[in-house]
C-alpha positions in Angstrom: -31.0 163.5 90.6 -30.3 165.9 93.5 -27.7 164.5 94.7 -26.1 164.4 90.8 -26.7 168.5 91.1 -24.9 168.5 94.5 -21.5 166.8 92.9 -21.8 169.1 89.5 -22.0 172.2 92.1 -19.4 171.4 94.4 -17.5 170.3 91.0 -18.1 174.0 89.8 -17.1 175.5 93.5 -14.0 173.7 93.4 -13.4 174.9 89.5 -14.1 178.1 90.4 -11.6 178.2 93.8 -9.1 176.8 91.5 -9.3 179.7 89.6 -9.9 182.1 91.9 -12.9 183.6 90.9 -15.0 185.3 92.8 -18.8 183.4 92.3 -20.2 186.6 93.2 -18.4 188.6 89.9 -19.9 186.1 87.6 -23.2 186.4 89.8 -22.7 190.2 88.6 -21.7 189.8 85.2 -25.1 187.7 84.6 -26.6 190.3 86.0 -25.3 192.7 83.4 -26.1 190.2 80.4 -29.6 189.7 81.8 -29.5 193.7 82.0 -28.4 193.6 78.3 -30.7 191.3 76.7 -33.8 192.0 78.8 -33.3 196.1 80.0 -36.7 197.6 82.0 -38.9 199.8 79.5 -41.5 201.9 80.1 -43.6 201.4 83.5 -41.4 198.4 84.6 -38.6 201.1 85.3 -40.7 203.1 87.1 -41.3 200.1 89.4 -37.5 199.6 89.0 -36.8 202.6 90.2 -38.9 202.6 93.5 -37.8 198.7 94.1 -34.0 199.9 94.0 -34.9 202.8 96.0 -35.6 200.6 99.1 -33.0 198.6 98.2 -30.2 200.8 99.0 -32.1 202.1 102.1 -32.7 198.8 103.4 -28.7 198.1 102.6 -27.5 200.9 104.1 -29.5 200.1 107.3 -27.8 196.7 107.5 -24.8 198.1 107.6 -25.7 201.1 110.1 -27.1 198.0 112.3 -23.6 195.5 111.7 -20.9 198.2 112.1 -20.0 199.1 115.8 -19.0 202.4 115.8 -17.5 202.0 119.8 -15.3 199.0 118.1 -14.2 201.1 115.3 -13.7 204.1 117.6 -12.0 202.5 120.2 -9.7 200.9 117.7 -8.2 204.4 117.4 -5.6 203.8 119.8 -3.5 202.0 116.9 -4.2 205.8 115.9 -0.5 205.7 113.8 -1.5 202.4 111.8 -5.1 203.5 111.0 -3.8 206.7 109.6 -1.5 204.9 106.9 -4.2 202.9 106.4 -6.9 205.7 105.5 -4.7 208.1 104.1 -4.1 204.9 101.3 -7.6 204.6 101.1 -8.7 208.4 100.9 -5.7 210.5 99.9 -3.2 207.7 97.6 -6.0 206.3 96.0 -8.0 209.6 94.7 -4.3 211.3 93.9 -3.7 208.2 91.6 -7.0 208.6 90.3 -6.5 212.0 89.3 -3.4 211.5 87.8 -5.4 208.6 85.6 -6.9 212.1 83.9 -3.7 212.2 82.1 -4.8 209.0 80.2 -8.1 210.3 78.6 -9.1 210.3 76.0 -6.5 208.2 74.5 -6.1 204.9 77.0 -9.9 205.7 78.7 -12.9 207.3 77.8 -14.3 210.1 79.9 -17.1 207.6 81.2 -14.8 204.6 82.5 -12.1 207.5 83.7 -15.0 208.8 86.1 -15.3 205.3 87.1 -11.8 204.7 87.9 -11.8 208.0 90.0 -15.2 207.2 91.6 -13.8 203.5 92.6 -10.7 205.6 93.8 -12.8 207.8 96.2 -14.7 204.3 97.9 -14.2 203.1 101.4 -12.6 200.0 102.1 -13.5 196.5 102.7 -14.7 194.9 105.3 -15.3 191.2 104.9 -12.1 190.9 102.4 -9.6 192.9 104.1 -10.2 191.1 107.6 -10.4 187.5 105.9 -7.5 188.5 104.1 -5.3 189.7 107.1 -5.9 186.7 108.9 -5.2 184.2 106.3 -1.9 186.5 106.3 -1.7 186.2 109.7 -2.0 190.4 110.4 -3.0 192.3 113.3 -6.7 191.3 113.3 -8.3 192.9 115.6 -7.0 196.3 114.1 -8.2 194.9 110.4 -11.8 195.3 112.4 -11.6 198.5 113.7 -9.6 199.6 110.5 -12.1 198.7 107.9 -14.8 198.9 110.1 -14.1 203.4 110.6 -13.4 203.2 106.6 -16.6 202.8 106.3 -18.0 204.9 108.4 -16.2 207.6 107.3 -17.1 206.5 103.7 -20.9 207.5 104.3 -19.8 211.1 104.1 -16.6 211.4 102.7 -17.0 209.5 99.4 -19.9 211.5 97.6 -17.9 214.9 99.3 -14.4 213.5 97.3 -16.5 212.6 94.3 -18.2 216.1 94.2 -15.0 218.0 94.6 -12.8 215.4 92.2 -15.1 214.5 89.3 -16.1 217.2 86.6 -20.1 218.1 87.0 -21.2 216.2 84.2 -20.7 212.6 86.3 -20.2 213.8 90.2 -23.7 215.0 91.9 -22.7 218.6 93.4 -26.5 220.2 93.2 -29.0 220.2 96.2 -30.7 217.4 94.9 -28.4 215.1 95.4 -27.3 215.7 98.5 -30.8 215.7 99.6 -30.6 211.8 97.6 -27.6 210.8 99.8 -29.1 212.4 103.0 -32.5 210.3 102.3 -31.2 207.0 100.9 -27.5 206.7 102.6 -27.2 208.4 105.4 -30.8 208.1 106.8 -31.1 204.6 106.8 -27.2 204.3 108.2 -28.2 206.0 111.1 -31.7 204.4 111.7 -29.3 201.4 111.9 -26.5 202.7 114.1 -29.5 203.8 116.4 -30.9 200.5 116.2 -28.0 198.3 116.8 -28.8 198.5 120.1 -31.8 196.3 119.9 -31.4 194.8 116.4 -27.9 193.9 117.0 -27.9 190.3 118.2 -30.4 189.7 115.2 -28.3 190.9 112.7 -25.8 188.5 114.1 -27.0 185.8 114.4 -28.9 185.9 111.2 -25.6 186.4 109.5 -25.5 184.7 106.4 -29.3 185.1 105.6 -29.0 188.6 105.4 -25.6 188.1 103.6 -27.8 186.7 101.2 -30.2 189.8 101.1 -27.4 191.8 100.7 -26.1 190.1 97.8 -29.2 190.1 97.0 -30.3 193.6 96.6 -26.9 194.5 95.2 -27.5 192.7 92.2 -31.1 194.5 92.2 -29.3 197.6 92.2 -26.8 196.6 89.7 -29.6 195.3 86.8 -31.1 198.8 87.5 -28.1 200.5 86.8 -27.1 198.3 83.4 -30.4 198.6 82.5 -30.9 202.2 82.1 -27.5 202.2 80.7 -28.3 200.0 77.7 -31.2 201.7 77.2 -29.4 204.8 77.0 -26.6 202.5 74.2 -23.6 202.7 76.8 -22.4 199.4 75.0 -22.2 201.5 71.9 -19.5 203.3 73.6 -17.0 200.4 74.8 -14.8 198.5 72.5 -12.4 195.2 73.4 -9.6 197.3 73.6 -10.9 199.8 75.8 -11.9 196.8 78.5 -8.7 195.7 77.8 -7.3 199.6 79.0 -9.2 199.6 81.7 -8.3 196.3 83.1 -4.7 197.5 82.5 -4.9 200.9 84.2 -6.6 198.6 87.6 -4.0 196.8 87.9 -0.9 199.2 87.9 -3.5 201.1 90.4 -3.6 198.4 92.5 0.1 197.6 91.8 1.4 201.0 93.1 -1.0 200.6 96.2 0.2 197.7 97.2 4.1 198.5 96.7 3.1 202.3 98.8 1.9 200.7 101.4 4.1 198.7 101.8 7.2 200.0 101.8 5.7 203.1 103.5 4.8 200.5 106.3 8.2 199.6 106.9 10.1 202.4 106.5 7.9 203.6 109.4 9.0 200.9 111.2 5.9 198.6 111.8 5.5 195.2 113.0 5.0 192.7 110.3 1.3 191.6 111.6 0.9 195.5 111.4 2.3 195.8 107.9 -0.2 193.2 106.7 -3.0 195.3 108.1 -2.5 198.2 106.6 -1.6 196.5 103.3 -4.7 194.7 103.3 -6.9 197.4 104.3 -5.5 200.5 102.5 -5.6 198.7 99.1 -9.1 197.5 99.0 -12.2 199.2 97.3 -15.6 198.3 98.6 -17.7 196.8 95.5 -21.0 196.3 98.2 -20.5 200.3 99.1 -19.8 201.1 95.7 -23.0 200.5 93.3 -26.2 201.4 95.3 -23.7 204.6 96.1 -22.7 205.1 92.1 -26.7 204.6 91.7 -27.6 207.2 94.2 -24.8 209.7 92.9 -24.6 209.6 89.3 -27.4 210.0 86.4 -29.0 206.6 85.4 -27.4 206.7 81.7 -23.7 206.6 83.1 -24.4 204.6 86.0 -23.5 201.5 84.2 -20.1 202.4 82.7 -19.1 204.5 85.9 -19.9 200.7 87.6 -17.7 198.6 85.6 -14.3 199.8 86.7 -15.1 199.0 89.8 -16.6 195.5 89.2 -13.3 194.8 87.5 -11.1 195.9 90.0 -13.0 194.1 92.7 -12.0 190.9 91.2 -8.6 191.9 90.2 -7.7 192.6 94.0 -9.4 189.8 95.4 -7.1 187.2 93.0 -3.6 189.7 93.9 -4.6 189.6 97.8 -5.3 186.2 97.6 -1.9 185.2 96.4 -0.5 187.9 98.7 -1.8 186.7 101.9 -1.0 183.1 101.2 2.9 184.5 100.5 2.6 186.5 104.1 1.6 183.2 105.4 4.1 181.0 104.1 6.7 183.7 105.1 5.6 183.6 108.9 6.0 179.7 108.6 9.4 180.0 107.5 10.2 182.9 110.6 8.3 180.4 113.0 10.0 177.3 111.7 13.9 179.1 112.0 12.7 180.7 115.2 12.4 176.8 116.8 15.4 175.7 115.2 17.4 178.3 117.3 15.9 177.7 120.2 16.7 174.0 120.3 
């Protein structure tokens, strides 16, 4: 018997490559089901509530403890490629997003229009956008450092762009919520930068196990978030066409990304190993930032719809960068083969 579960899971990991799906989106969109058919009520959200709490402190301190801020600092020196990057991530993206303003209320609604702009003011990959410049064979080591200072400078300067960019009534501007980001995001980050010192072989060599917890508490945080959000009727408010919008208005997003970056990349005059580095990196949104963030910054009722924008385009990119980097790839073949032709 177990070993007829092994062959039908490899058969489903191999379906699922095939179609390059991302197990951890339909790991999330059970999540949201569950969160549909069985919401919290009454004391269990109060016990929700604490348990998500911890949660997104605990997360934050893993990723204080993983991310080395001398790595990502020293990785400066490429000082002209991080700055295409980051401007991409922090000043092309949130322009776009505010431009998307143009499209409500007829293409979105004022709830998945504060998601797109919230997804728009997120930090970058980490994991993806490395994996993804090496399978493209990029500049590597500045895919670390790159991603690596996105996110650091995501702690602080994502719920500062979403209280300047979003209208009150979904972007946390009061004392209360900064005290919220303080306490559950930039506490625990720095407990774990502190830390690092000590914890930081652990962390590492305990890799996947805590890649797990992550995961883990992610999907926590997202059941919380659906949760209140059904209970509050947000599926009353979405229609088939208006998913179909919004998966519309994420990909030309991520379209015009992609083509900026690029072309501002080499029209600047960059290697092509650099190109692919800030391609990669200055078109990616951090889904594993994004929700306990979206849960700390925005009221529990629109938490859910503000969310699914993101959810949506994290899987959209991952598909597009995975047929992107495999193009980069073959391309650098080609160069490499024609390179030894001429030199025989």
């Amino acid at each position: 018997m177990p070993a007829v579960v092994k062959h039908r899971s490899s058969a489903i990991a191999i379906a699922l490559a095939k179609l390059r799906i991302d197990p951890y989106v339909l790991a999330l969109l059970a999540t949201v089901a569950i969160a549909s058919l069985l919401p919290a009520r009454g004391s269990w959200v109060v016990v929700l509530n604490h348990a998500t709490t911890i949660a997104i402190g605990f997360l934050f301190f893993l990723y204080g403890a993983r991310l080395s801020a001398k790595e990502a600092l020293d990785g400066m020196r490429q000082w002209r490629l991080h700055a295409v990057a980051l401007s991409s991530t922090y000043i092309l993206f949130p322009a776009l997003g505010l431009a998307a303003r143009l499209l409500v209320p007829t293409v979105l609604t004022p709830e998945l229009y504060a998601g797109v702009m919230f997804l728009c003011c997120l930090p970058s990959t980490v994991q993806s956008s490395i994996a993804f410049t090496s399978i493209a064979r990029g500049n590597v080591a500045a895919a670390i450092c790159g991603a690596s200072f996105s996110n650091l400078l995501g702690i602080a300067l994502t719920p500062a762009l979403v209280a300047v960019l979003l209208v009150t009534k979904y972007g946390g501007v009061s004392l209360g919520s900064i005290r919220d980001i303080m306490l559950q995001l930039m506490v625990p980050f720095v407990a774990g930068q502190l830390m690092r010192r000590w914890i930081g072989g652990l962390v590492t060599r305990n890799k996947k196990v805590l890649g797990l917890v992550d995961r883990g508490s992610i999907l926590l945080v997202a059941y919380s978030a659906f949760s209140a959000g059904v209970v509050a009727g947000i599926w009353g408010r979405l229609t088939p066409l208006s998913l179909l919008a919004l998966a519309g208005v994420n990909i030309v997003l991520l379209a015009v990304v992609l083509g900026t970056t690029t072309w501002i990349a080499r029209n600047l005059g960059f290697r092509r190993e650099d190109e692919i580095t800030i391609v990669f990196c200055g078109s990616k949104k951090s889904l594993a930032s994004g929700i306990p963030m979206a849960t700390v910054l925005f009221s529990a009722q629109t938490v859910g719809l503000i969310v699914l924008p993101l959810m949506l385009f994290h899987q959209i990119q991952l598909m597009t960068c995975a047929w992107l980097a495999r193009r980069y790839a073959n391309r650098a073949k080609k160069l490499q083969a024609v390179a030894a032709d001429a030199g025989q």
